[in-house]
C-alpha positions, -999 to +999 in steps of 0.1 A: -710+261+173-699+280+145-712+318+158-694+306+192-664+304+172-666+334+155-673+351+185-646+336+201-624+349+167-636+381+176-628+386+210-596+373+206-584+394+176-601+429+199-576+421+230-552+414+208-552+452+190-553+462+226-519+446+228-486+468+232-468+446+215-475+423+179-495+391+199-489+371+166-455+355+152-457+330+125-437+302+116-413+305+081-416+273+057-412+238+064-375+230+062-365+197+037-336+185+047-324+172+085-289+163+097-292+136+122-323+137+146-335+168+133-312+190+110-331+202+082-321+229+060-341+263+061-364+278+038-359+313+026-381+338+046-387+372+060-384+358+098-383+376+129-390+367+168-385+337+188-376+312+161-368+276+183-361+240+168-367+246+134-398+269+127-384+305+115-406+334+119-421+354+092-416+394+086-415+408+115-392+437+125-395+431+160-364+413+176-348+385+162-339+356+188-335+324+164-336+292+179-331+262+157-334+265+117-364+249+113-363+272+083-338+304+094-356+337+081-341+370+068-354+402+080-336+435+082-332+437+121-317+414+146-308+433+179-298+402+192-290+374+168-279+342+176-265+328+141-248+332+112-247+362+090-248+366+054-215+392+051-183+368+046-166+358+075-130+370+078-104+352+099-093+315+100-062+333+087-038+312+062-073+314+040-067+348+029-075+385+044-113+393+046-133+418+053-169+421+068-198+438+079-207+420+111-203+419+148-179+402+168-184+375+189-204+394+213-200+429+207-239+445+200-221+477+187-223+486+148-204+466+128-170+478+115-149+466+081-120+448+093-094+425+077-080+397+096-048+382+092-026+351+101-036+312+104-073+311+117-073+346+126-098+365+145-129+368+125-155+396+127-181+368+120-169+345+149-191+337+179-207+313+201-212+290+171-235+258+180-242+253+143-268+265+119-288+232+131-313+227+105-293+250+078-293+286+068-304+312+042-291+339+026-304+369+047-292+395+069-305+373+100-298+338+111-311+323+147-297+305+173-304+273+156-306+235+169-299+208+150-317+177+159-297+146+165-266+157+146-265+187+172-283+218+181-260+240+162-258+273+169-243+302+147-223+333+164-237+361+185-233+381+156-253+415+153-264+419+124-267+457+108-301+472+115-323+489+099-340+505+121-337+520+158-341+496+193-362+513+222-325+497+235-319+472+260-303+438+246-342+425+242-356+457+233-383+456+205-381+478+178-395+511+176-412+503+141-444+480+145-468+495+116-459+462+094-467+438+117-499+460+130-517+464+090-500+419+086-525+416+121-548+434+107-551+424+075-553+389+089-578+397+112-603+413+085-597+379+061-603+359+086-636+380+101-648+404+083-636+408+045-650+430+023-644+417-007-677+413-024-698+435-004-730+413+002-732+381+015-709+358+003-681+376+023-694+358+050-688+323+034-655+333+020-642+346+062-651+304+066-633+296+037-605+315+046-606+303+082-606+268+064-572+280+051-560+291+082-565+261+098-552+237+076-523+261+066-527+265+029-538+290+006-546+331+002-569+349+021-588+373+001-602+402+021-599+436+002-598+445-036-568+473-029-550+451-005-527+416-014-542+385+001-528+372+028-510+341+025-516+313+050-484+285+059-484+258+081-464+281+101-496+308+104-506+311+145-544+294+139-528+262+120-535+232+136-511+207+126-487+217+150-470+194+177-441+195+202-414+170+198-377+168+216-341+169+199-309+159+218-285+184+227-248+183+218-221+181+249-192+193+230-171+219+230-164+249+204-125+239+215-128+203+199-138+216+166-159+194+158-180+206+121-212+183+104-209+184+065-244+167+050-231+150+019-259+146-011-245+114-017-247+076-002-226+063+027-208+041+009-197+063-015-186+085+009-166+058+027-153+043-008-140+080-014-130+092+021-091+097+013-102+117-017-128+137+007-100+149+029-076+162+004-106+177-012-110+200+019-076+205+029-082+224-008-104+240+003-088+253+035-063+264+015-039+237+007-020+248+042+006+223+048-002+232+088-035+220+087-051+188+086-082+176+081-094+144+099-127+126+100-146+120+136-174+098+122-194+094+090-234+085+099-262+075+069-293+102+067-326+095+054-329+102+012-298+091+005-276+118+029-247+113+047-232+133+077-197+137+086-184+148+110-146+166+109-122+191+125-090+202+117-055+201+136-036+231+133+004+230+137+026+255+145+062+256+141+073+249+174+058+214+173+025+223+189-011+210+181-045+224+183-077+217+173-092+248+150-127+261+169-158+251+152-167+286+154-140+303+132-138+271+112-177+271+098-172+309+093-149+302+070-173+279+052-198+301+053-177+321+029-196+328-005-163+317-025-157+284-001-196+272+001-194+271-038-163+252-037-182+232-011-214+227-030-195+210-061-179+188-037-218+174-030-221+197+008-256+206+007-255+217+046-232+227+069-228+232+107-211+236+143-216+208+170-213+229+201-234+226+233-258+249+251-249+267+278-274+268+308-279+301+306-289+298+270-309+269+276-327+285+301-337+314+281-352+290+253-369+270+271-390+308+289-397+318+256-419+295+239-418+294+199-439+320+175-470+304+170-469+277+198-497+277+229-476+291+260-499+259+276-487+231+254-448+246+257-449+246+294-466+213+292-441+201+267-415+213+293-429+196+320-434+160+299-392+163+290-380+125+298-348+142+299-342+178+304-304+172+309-306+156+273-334+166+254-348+197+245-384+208+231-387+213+200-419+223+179-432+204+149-458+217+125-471+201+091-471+164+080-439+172+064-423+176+095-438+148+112-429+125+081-388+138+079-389+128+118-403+095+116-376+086+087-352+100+113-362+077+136-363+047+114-331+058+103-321+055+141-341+023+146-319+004+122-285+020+132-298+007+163-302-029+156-273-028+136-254-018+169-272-041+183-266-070+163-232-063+167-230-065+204-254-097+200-221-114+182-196-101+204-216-111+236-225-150+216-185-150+206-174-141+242-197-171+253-178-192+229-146-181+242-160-181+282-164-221+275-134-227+256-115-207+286-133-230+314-124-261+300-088-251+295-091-243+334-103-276+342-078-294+319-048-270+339-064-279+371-063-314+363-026-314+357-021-296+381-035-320+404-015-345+389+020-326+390+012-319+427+007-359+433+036-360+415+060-340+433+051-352+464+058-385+458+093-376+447+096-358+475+085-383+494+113-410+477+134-384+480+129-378+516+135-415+524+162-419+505+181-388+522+171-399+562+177-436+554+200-451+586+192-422+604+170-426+633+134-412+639+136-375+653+114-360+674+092-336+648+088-370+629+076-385+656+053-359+664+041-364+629+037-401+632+012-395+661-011-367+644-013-393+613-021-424+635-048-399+655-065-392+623-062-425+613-082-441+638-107-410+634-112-420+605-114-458+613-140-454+641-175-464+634-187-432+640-171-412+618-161-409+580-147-441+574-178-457+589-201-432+571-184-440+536-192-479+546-227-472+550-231-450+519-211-477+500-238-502+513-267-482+508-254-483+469-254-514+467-285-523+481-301-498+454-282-509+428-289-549+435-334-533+437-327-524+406-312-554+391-341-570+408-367-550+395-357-552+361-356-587+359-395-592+371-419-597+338-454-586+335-482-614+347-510-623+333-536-647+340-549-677+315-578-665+303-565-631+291-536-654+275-560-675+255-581-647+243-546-629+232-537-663+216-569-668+199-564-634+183-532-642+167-542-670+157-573-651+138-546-623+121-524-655+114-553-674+092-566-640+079-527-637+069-529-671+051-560-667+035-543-634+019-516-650+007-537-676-008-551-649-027-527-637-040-512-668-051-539-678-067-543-640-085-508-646-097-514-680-117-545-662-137-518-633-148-493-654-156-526-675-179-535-641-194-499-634-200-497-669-221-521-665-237-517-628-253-482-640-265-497-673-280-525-646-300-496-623-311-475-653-322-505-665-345-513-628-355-477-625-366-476-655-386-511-646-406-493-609-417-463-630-428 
C-alpha cells in the first residue's frame, strides 16, 4: 500500500510540473471569529487565487479572485479583486476629504490619488460591496468574501496596485510564476524525495513529512540550504477538509444595511443601545444630517453580538435616503475610524449585500484552492437550496467546531422563536373560546330579541287592524298557515313522527327504570354457604375482641402493681 502511494505521489507531482499553470493553491489560516452562520474574521496571510467561503490562499502571485474571508490573504497582485483594500477609503463626504490609492468601483485601470468631497461623497474605495464576510486583514488584497449567516459580504471591485505585469485579460494570470514553481517544488521534494540527511533516513522523514501534510501541521524539512516548508490545514494534501453551505443575503447595497460584531454580550448591548447610537453618529462625524438606526441586534457564539445598522441621510430640502453599504463600510474601513471603532468593542465589520447571478455563477465554476473539483461539483449538485444556499468549504476541526456552535446558536434562537409562537398560538386558542362563547351568548339574545319583536309586532298588529275586517292577503295567509297545519297534524308526517320519537323515549326510558330495579338472584345453597362465612369472620371477630379484652385487664394489673412497688420504694428512701 504504501509504494502504491508513493507512486501515486509521484506521478501526480510529474504531470503536475508539466502543468502551464501553478496546479496547487493552498488555503490561508483558519479564521476565529464568525458573524452569524459563518462570519469569521480572517487570518493574516500571503493569499492569492480562488479564495471561496472562508479559506484564503497562500503566496501566490497568480490572480487574486477572493471569495468569502475564511481568512482574507495579502499578496502584492490582484488583477481582479473582489474586496476591500488596505489604502483609506475616501468619500462618505461630511467625514472629511480623503485621498487614496485604489480603484473605483469597477475601473481595472491604475489607481489615481483623489480627494472626495461633500456628504457621502464618491469614494475611490467604493464598489460592489457584499461585506468582508468573515473579516479582513491588513494587505494590499482582500476577496470577494461571504459571510455565513450574517451575509456573504462582499468588499468593492477595487483593483488593487500591482506589482507586477498581467499577460492581460480581466482573468489573466500573471507573467511571474518562479515563486509558486520552487513553493511546488520545494513541496514536492519534502514530500518525496528530501535530501536532507543523505542516507536512509530521508526516506522515513518524506513519511513523516507526508504525515504532516496530511494532518496539516508542522515543517517539512527537505534541504539544508532551503527553509522548510510549512504545512496548514489549508495545504492541498490535508485531509480534514469538508464542504458545508452558507445562506446568501437578498438585500440591497441601496438599503444600507452594515453588521458590526460587538466583543460584548447581548444584553449589554441592548442595556446600552441609546449610548451605542450616539457613539456612532461620533463616529460619522457628529453630522446633524445623519442618523444612525439599528435594524436588529442577534447573540453570536463566545459571547458576540451582531448588529445590524444603516444610516438615513437628510438633505435640506426635506428628503431621505438610506447611505449605501458600500460607501458607508469604506468609511469604516478607515485606519483613524476602525480605531475609534475597536474602543467602542467592534471587533468585525461588514456589508449585507446580495450576489448577483452573474457572480454567483462564476463562484460556483471555480471551485476553492485546495478543494477536489469532484467533491465541489458534488457539493453543487447535493445544494438543498441553490436559490438560498451556497457552498462553502470547511477544513480543520476548528472550523467544523465554530460551525456547530453556530448552529446551536441557531438551534436555540430557534426554539426561542418557537416558544414564542407556541404562546401566541395557546393564547389565540384561549381567546378563539372566549370569542365562541360570546357568539353563542349574542346568538342567544339574539334569538330572544327576535321572539321578542315579533310578538310586539304581533300585539301591535292586532291592536292597529282591530274592527277592521279580514283582507284578502290575510286571508291568503290564513290558508298557507292552516295547510301547514294539518301537514303537520297528519300521521304521516312531522307531527306524527315527533309522536313516535316521543314514545319511543319513553318506552327506553321506562326499560331502564325497569332494569335498574331488578336485583341479582341467587339460589339457597350459595346463600347459606355465604351466611355460614360471615358468621365464621363474625366469631373469629369476637374471639379477637375477647382477646384483647382480656390483654387489657393484665396491663392495667401490671400497671397496679409497679405503682403499688414505687409507692413502697418511696416510702423505704424517706
Amino acid at each position: 500500500m504504501k509504494p502504491l502511494l508513493i507512486l501515486l505521489i509521484l506521478i501526480l507531482l510529474f504531470l503536475l510540473f508539466l502543468l502551464p499553470s501553478p496546479p496547487f493553491k493552498t488555503f490561508a489560516p483558519l479564521p476565529t471569529r464568525l458573524s452569524g452562520f459563518g462570519g469569521l474574521e480572517t487570518a493574516n496571510s500571503t493569499a492569492s487565487g480562488f479564495n471561496f467561503g472562508g479559506f484564503g490562499l497562500t503566496a501566490n502571485p497568480a490572480v487574486n479572485f477572493n471569495i468569502g474571508n475564511f481568512g482574507v490573504s495579502t499578496t502584492s497582485a490582484s488583477p481582479f479583486n473582489f474586496a476591500n483594500s488596505l489604502a483609506s477609503a475616501g468619500g462618505f463626504g461630511g467625514f472629511g476629504t480623503t485621498s487614496t490609492a485604489a480603484g473605483s468601483a469597477f475601473s481595472f485601470s491604475a489607481p489615481t490619488n483623489t480627494g472626495t468631497t461633500g456628504l457621502f461623497g464618491g469614494t475611490q474605495n467604493k464598489g460592489f460591496g457584499f461585506g468582508t464576510g468573515f473579516g479582513t486583514t491588513t494587505g494590499s488584497s482582500t476577496g470577494l468574501s461571504t459571510g455565513l449567516g450574517t451575509g456573504l459580504g462582499f468588499g468593492g471591485f477595487n483593483t488593487q496596485p500591482q506589482q507586477q505585469s498581467t499577460l492581460g485579460g480581466l482573468f489573466s494570470q500573471p507573467t511571474q510564476v518562479p515563486t509558486q514553481s520552487n513553493q511546488l517544488i520545494n513541496t514536492a521534494s519534502a514530500l518525496s524525495a528530501p535530501t536532507l540527511l543523505g542516507d536512509e533516513r530521508d526516506a522515513i522523514l518524506a513519511k513523516w513529512n507526508q504525515l504532516q501534510a496530511f494532518w496539516g501541521t508542522g515543517k517539512g524539512y527537505f534541504n539544508n540550504n532551503i527553509p522548510p516548508v510549512e504545512f496548514t490545514q489549508e495545504n492541498p494534501f490535508c485531509r480534514f477538509k469538508a464542504v458545508g453551505y452558507s445562506c446568501m443575503p437578498n438585500n440591497k447595497d441601496e438599503d444600507g444595511l452594515v453588521v458590526l460584531v460587538f466583543n460584548k454580550k447581548e444584553t449589554d448591548i441592548r442595556s446600552q443601545q441609546q449610548q451605542l447610537v450616539e457613539s456612532l453618529h461620533k463616529v460619522l462625524g457628529g453630522n446633524q444630517t445623519l442618523a444612525v438606526n439599528v435594524e436588529g441586534i442577534k447573540t453570536l457564539p463566545d459571547d458576540q453580538t451582531e448588529v445590524v445598522i444603516y444610516v438615513v441621510e437628510r438633505s435640506p430640502n426635506g428628503t431621505s435616503r438610506r447611505v449605501p453599504a458600500t460607501t458607508l463600510y469604506a468609511h469604516f474601513e478607515q485606519a483613524n475610524i476602525k480605531t475609534q471603532l475597536q474602543q467602542l468593542g467592534v471587533t468585525l465589520s461588514m456589508t449585507r449585500t446580495e450576489l448577483s447571478p452573474a457572480q454567483i455563477k462564476q463562484l460556483l465554476q471555480n471551485p476553492p484552492a485546495g478543494v477536489d473539483p469532484i467533491i465541489w461539483e458534488q457539493a453543487k449538485v447535493d445544494n438543498p437550496d441553490s436559490e438560498k444556499l451556497i457552498p462553502v468549504p470547511m477544513v480543520g476541526f476548528k472550523e467544523l467546531l465554530r460551525r456547530l456552535k453556530v448552529q446551536d446558536q441557531m438551534t436555540k434562537q430557534h426554539q426561542t422563536r418557537l416558544d414564542i409562537i407556541s404562546e401566541d398560538i395557546s393564547e389565540l386558542q384561549k381567546n378563539q373560546t372566549t370569542s365562541m362563547a360570546k357568539i353563542a351568548q349574542y346568538k342567544r339574545k339574539l334569538m330572544d330579541l327576535s321572539h321578542r319583536t315579533l310578538q310586539v309586532l304581533i300585539k301591535q298588529e292586532i291592536q292597529r287592524k282591530s274592527g277592521y275586517a279580514i283582507q284578502a292577503d290575510e286571508e291568503q295567509l290564513r290558508v298557507q298557515l292552516d295547510t301547514i297545519q294539518s301537514e303537520l297534524n297528519a300521521p304521516t308526517q312531522f307531527k306524527g313522527r315527533l309522536n313516535e320519537l316521543m314514545s319511543q323515549i319513553r318506552m327506553q326510558n321506562h326499560f331502564g327504570a325497569v332494569r335498574s330495579e331488578e336485583r341479582y338472584y341467587i339460589d339457597a345453597d350459595l346463600l347459606r354457604e355465604i351466611k355460614q362465612h360471615l358468621k365464621q369472620q363474625q366469631e373469629g371477630l369476637s374471639h379477637l375482641i375477647s382477646i384483647i379484652k382480656d390483654d387489657l385487664e393484665d396491663i392495667k394489673l401490671v400497671e397496679h402493681g409497679l405503682n403499688e412497688t414505687i409507692h413502697v420504694r418511696g416510702s423505704v428512701f424517706s
